[in-house]
Kinemage of the C-alpha trace (Angstrom):
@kinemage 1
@onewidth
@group {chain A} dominant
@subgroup {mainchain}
@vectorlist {calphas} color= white
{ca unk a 1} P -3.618 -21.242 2.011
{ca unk a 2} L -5.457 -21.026 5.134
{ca unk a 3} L -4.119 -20.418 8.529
{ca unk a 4} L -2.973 -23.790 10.563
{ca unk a 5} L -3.333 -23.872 14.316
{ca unk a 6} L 0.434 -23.355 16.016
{ca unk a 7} L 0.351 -26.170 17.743
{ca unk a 8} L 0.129 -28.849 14.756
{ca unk a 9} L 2.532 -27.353 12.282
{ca unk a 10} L 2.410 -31.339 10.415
{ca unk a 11} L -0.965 -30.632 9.356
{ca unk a 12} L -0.136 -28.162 7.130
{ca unk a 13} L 2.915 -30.460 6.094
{ca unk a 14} L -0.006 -33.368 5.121
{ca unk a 15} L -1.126 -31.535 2.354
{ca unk a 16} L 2.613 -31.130 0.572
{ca unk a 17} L 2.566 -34.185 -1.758
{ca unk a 18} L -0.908 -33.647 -2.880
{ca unk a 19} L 0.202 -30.009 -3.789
{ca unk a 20} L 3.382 -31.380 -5.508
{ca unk a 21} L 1.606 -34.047 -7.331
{ca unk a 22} L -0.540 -31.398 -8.444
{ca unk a 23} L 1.978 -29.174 -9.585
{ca unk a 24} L 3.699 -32.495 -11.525
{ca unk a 25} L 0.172 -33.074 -12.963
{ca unk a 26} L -0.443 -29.249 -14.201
{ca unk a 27} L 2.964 -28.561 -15.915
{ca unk a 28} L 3.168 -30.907 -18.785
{ca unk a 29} L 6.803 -30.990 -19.370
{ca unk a 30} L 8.868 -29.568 -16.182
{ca unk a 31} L 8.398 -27.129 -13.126
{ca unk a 32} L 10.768 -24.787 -11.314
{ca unk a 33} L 10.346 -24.741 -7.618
{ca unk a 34} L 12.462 -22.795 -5.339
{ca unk a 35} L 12.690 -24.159 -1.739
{ca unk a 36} L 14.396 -23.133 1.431
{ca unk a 37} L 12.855 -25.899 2.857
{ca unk a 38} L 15.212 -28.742 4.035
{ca unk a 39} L 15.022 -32.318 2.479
{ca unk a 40} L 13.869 -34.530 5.183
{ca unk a 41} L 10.789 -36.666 6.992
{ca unk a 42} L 8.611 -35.327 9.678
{ca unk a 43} L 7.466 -37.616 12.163
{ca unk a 44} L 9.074 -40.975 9.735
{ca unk a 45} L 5.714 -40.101 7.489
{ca unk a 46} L 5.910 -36.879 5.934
{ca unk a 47} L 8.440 -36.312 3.043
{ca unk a 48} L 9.120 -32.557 2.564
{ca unk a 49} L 10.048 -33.390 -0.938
{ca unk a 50} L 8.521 -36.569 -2.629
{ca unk a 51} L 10.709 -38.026 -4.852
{ca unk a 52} L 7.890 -39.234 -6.964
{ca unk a 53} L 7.166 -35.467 -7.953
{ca unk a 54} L 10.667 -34.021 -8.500
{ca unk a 55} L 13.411 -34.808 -10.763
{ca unk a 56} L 16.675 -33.421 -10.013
{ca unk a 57} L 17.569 -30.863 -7.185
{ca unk a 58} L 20.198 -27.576 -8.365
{ca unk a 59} L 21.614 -26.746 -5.079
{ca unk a 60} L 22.670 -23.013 -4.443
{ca unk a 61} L 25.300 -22.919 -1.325
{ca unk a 62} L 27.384 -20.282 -0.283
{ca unk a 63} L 29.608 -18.927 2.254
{ca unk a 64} L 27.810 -19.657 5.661
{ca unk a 65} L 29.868 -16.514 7.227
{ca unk a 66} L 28.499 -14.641 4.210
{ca unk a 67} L 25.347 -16.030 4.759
{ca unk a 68} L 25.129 -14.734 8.223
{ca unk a 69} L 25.197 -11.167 7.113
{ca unk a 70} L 22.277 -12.039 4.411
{ca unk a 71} L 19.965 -12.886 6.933
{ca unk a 72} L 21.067 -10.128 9.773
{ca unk a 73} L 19.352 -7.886 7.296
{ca unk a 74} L 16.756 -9.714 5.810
{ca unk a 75} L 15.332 -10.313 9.231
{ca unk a 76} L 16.417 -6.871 10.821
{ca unk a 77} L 18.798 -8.866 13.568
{ca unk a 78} L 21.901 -8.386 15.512
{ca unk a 79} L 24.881 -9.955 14.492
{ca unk a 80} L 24.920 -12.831 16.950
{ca unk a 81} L 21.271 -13.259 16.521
{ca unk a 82} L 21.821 -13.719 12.528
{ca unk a 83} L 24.248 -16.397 13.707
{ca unk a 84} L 22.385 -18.211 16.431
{ca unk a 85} L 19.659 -18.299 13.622
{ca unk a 86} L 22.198 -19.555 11.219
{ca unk a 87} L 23.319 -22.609 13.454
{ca unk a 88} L 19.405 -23.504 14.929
{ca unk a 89} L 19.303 -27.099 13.617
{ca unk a 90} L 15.383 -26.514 14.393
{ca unk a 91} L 14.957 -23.564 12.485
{ca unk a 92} L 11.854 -23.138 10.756
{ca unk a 93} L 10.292 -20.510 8.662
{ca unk a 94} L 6.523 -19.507 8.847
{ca unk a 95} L 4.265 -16.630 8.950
{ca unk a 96} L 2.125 -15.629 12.127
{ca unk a 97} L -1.418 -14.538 13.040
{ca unk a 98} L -1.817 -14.682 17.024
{ca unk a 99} L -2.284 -18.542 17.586
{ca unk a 100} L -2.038 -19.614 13.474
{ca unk a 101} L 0.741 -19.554 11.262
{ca unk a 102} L 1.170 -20.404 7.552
{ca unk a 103} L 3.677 -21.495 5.564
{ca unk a 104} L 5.638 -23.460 7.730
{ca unk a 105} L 9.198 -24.055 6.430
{ca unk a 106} L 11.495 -26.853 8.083
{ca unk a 107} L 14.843 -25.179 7.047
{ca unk a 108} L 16.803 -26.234 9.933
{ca unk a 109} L 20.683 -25.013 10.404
{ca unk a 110} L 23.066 -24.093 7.204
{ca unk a 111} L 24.949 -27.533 7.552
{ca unk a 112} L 21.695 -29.874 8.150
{ca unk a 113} L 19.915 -28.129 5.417
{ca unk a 114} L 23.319 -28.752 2.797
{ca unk a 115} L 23.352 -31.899 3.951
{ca unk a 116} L 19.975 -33.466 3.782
{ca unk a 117} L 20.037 -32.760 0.187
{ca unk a 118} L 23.644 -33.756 -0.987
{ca unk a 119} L 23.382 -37.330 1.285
{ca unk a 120} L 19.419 -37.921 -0.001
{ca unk a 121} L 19.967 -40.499 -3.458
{ca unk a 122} L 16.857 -40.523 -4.154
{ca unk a 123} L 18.377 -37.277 -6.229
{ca unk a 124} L 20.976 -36.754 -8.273
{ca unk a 125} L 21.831 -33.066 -7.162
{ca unk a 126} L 23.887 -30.340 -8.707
{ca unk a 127} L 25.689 -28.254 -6.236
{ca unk a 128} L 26.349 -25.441 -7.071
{ca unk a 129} L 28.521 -22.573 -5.231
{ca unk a 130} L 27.190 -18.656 -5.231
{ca unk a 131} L 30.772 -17.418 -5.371
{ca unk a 132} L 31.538 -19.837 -8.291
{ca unk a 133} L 28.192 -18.158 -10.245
{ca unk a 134} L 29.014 -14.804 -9.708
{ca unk a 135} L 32.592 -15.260 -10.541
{ca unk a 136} L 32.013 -17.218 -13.728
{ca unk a 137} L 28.203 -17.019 -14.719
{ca unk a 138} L 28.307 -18.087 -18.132
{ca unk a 139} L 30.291 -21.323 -17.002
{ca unk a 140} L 28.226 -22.141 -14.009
{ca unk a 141} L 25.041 -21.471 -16.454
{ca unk a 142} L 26.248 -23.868 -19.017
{ca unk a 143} L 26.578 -26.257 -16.451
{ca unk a 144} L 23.630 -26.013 -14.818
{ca unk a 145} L 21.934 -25.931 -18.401
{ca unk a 146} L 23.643 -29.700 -19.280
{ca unk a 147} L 22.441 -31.050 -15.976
{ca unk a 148} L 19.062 -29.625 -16.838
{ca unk a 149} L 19.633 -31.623 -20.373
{ca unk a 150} L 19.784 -35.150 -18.970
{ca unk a 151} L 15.773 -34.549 -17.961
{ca unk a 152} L 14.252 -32.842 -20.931
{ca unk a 153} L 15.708 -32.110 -24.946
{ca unk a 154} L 16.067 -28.890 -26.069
{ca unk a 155} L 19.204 -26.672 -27.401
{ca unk a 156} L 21.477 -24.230 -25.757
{ca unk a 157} L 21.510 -20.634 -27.748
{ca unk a 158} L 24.624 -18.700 -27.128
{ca unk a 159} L 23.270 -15.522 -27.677
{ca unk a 160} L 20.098 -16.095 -25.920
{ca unk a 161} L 21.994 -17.425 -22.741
{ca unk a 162} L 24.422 -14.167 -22.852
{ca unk a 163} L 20.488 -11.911 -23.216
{ca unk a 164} L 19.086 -13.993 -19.827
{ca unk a 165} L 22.614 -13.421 -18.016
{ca unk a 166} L 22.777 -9.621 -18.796
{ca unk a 167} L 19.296 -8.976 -17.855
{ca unk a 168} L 19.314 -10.817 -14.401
{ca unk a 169} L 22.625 -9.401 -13.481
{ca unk a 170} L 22.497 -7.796 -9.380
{ca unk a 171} L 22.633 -4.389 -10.591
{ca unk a 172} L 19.226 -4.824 -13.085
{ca unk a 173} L 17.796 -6.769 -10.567
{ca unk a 174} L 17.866 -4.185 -8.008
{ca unk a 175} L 17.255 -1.250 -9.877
{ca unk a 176} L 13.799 -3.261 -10.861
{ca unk a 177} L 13.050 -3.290 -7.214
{ca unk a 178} L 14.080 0.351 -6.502
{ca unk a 179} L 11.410 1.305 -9.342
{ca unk a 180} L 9.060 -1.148 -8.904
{ca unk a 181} L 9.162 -2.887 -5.543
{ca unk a 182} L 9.517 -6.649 -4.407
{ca unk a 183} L 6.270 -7.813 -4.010
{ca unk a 184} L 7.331 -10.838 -2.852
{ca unk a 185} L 7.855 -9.622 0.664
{ca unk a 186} L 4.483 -9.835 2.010
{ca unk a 187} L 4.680 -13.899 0.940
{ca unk a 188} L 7.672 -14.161 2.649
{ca unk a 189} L 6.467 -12.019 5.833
{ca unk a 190} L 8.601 -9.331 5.927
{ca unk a 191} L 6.669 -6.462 4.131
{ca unk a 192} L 7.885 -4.121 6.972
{ca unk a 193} L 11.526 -4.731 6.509
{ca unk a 194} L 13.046 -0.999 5.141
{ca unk a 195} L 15.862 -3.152 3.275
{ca unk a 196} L 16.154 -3.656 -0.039
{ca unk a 197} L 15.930 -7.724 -1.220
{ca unk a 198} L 18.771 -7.027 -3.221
{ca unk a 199} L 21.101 -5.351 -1.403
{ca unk a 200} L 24.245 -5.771 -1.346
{ca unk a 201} L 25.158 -9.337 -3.170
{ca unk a 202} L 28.547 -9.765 -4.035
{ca unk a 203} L 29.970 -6.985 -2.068
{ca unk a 204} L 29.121 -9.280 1.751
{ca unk a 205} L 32.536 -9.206 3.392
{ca unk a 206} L 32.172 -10.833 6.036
{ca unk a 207} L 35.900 -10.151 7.791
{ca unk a 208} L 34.965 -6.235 7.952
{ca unk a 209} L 31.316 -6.988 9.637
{ca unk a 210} L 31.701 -10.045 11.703
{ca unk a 211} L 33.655 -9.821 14.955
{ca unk a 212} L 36.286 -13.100 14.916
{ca unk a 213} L 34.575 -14.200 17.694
{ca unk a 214} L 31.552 -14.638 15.769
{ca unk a 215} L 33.315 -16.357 12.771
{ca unk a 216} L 35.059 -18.930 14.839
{ca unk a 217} L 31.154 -19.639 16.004
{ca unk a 218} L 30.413 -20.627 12.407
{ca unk a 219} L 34.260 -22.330 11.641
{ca unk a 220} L 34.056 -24.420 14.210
{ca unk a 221} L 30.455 -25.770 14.044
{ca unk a 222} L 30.881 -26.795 10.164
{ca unk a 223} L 34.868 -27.120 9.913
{ca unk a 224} L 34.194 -30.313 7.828
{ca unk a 225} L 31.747 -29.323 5.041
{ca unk a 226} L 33.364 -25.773 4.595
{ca unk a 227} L 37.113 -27.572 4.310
{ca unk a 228} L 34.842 -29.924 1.780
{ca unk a 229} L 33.567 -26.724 -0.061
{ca unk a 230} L 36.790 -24.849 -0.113
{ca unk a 231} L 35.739 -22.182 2.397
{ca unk a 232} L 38.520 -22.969 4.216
């Protein structure tokens, strides 16, 4: 992917349904995409996600005072900066060269981003909550593995779905990276962060690292969809 003048993030954003439709095209039966990106229109023309390439959305949220912390270290931030990042209903993703960027990523804030999937029915997403899959992952994978059923046939194996949740558990995952790196951080721009990806995972408490000043930030801006959510 070549770099994209600053100025003009959209045109980068023009080519996104003819790379979807080509991703539909080269997979045969299904595809796995993961997105941060938020499900909206640019400009009332350009469709992050077109409908006419994707069949069903699985929707990963979690705690957005949890979430906070996740992205204080991922992008080496302060506290409050983590936050203010966290509630930027313009937030966007992209890597930088002077002048050029690629990669753009409308993400917008937590709530916007939640939102403009769960309210889109052009999709029929699963929502799923992080503290629900860590807490019960071979309930939350059965369920994710019947909504996966209503798009393609096949059969769920017991003993094969106990083998994929053993092997992906935090603990494997980030012993892999201690031995063998995360090579995905020079995709995502942040080769020169010193964290570990997976670093800490279940263990985020948010009441012993967030000041309540800082909390009631977060509470207050998205009362309604964390009451909704049970995060409150």
């Amino acid at each position: 992917m070549k770099f994209e003048k600053k100025k003009y993030p959209e045109n980068e954003m023009l080519k996104w349904n003819d790379i979807q439709k080509e991703y539909a095209q080269n997979f045969k039966k299904f595809c796995f995409l993961k997105t941060h990106v938020a499900n909206i229109k640019i400009r009332n023309k350009i469709f992050s996600i077109n409908s006419d390439h994707t069949l069903g959305c699985i929707y990963i949220i979690r705690d957005p005072r949890n979430v906070a912390l996740s992205i204080k270290d991922h992008f080496q931030l302060t506290n409050k900066n983590a936050i203010d990042f966290l509630l930027n209903e313009n937030n966007n993703l992209q890597i930088q060269n002077n002048q050029f960027f690629k990669g753009f990523m409308p993400i917008l804030d937590w709530g916007s981003n939640y939102l403009s999937w769960v309210s889109d029915n052009r999709f029929d997403p699963l929502i799923i909550k992080y503290e629900d899959l860590i807490k019960d992952t071979n309930k939350i994978f059965l369920k994710i593995l019947k909504y996966l059923q209503k798009y393609f046939s096949f059969d769920i194996n017991a003993i094969k779905l106990s083998k994929v949740i053993d092997s992906t558990k935090f603990e494997i995952l980030k012993k892999i990276e201690n031995n063998e790196g995360f090579f995905e951080k020079e995709s995502m721009g942040i080769e020169n962060n010193l964290n570990p990806f997976f670093n800490k995972g279940i263990s985020r408490n948010y009441k012993k690292e967030l000041d309540l000043n800082l909390i009631s930030l977060i509470e207050r801006k998205y009362a309604r969809i964390m009451h909704s959510l049970g995060y409150l």
